[in-house]
C-alpha positions in Angstrom: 96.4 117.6 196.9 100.3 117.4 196.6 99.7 113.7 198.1 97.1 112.9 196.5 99.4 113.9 193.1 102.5 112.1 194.5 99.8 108.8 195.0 99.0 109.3 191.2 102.5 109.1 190.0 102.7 105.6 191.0 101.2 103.2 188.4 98.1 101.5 190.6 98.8 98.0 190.0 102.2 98.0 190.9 101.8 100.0 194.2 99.0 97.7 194.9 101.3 94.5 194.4 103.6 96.6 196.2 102.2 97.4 199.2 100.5 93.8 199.3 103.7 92.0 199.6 104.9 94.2 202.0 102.3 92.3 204.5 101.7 89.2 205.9 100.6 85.9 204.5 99.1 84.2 207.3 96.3 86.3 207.9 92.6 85.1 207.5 90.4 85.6 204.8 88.3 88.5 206.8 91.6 90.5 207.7 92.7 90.1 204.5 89.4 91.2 202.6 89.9 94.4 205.3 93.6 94.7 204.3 93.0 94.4 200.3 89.9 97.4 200.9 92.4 99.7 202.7 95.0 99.4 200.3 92.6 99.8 197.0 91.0 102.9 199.0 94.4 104.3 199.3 95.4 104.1 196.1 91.7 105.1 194.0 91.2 108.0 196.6 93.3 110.6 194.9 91.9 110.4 191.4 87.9 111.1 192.8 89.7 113.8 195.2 91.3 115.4 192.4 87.8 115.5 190.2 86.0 117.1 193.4 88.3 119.6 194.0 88.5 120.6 190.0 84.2 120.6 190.4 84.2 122.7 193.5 86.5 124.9 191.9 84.8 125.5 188.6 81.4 125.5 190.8 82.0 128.3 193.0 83.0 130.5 190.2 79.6 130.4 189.0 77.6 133.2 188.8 74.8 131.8 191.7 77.8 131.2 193.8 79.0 134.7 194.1 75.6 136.3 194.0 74.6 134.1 196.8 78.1 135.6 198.6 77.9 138.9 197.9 74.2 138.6 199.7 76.3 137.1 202.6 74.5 133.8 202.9 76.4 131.3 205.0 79.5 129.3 203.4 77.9 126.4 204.7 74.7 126.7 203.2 76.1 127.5 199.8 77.8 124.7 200.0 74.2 122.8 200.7 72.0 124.3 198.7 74.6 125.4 195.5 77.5 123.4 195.1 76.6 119.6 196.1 73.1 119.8 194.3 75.8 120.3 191.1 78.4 118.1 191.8 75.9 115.2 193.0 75.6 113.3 189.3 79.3 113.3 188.9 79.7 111.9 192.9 76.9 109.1 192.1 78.6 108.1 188.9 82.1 108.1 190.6 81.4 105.8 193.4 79.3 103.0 191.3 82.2 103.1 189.1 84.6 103.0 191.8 83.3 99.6 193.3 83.7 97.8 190.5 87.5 99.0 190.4 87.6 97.7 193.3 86.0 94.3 192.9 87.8 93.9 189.8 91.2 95.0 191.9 90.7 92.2 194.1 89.6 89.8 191.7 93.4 90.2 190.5 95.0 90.3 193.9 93.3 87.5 194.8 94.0 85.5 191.0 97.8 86.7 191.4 97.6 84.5 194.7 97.9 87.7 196.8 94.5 88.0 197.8 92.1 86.2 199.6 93.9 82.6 199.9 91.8 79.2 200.1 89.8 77.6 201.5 87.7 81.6 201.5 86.2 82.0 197.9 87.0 84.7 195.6 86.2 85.6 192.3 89.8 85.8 191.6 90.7 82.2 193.4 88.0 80.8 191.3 88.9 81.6 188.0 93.0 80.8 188.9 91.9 77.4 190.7 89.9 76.6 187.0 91.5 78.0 184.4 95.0 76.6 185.0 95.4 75.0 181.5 93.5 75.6 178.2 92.8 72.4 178.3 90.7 72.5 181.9 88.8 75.4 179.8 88.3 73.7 176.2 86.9 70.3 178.1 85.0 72.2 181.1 83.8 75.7 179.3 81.4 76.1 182.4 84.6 77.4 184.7 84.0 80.5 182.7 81.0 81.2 184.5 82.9 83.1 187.8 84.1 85.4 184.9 80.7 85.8 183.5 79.3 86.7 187.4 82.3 89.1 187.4 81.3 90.9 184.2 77.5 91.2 185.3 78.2 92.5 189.2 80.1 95.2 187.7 78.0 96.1 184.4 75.2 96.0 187.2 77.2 98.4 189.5 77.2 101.0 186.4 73.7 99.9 185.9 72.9 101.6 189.4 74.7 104.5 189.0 73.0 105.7 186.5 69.9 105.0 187.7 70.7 106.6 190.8 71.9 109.2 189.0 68.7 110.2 187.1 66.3 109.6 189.7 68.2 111.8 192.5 69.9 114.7 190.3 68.0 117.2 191.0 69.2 119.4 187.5 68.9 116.4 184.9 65.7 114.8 186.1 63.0 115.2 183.3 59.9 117.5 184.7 56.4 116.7 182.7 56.1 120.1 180.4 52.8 122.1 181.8 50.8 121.0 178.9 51.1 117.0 179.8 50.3 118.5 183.6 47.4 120.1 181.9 46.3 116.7 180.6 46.8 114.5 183.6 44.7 117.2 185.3 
């Protein structure tokens, strides 16, 4: 956790534009795509570890938790059956929010020219090969449109999350009362 604390220290755009620069231009637009993922991973990691270990924490202080120790069931089956059943809403909702961080990260790289370079497309070459000049925009208002795909992947990553986060939490998902059982019966 003390990395993952140090990692946090550093604003996120400037270690990204960092660590970026550091490596080399001439690589193609798969190796870089690979290169840009390793360094956004590395630098959104710690903020996800840091919320799991402050859930797992609060979790196994729970009263279920320490009955379920004190009647010696197995640390690995607590951790199965107790404490990722009540952690899994927050995980869900962390990823799907997390890949749009990191579309939208390289979407900058790549419009800051450090990205993924042409003749590969990118959301981010797009929009800086289009909107050089307000006046490219006010004549051609359809070079927009890589911005408006941009906005609707990652409202429709969120979209997903929470759906996937009400259908498979097992705590939040809404169970018929017994009197609408009694009527479907």
């Amino acid at each position: 956790m003390r990395i993952a604390e140090f990692v946090i220290l550093i604003p996120g755009l400037y270690l990204i534009l960092f660590l970026r620069s550091l490596l080399s231009r001439e690589l193609d637009s798969g190796q870089s795509f690979m290169l840009i993922t390793v360094i956004l991973s590395f630098v959104g990691w710690p903020g996800s570890a840091r919320l799991i270990r402050g859930l797992v924490h609060s979790i196994k202080r729970e009263d279920f938790v320490v009955n379920a120790r004190l009647e010696s069931i197995p640390p690995l089956v607590i951790i199965f059956r107790h404490i990722i059943p009540q952690m899994s809403s927050i995980l869900i909702v962390s990823v799907t929010l997390g890949i749009p961080g990191f579309i939208l990260g390289e979407t900058v790289l790549s419009y800051l020219g450090l990205g993924i370079v042409d003749p590969a497309v990118s959301w981010g070459s797009l929009l800086n090969r289009e909107i050089s000049t307000l006046a490219n925009l006010r004549n051609f208002p359809w070079f927009l449109y890589p911005g408006l795909f941009l906005l609707l992947a990652t409202l429709a990553f969120n979209f997903i999350g929470d759906l996937l986060r009400d259908l498979l939490d097992p705590y939040h998902r809404e169970r018929p009362s017994p009197r609408k059982r009694k009527e479907t019966s």
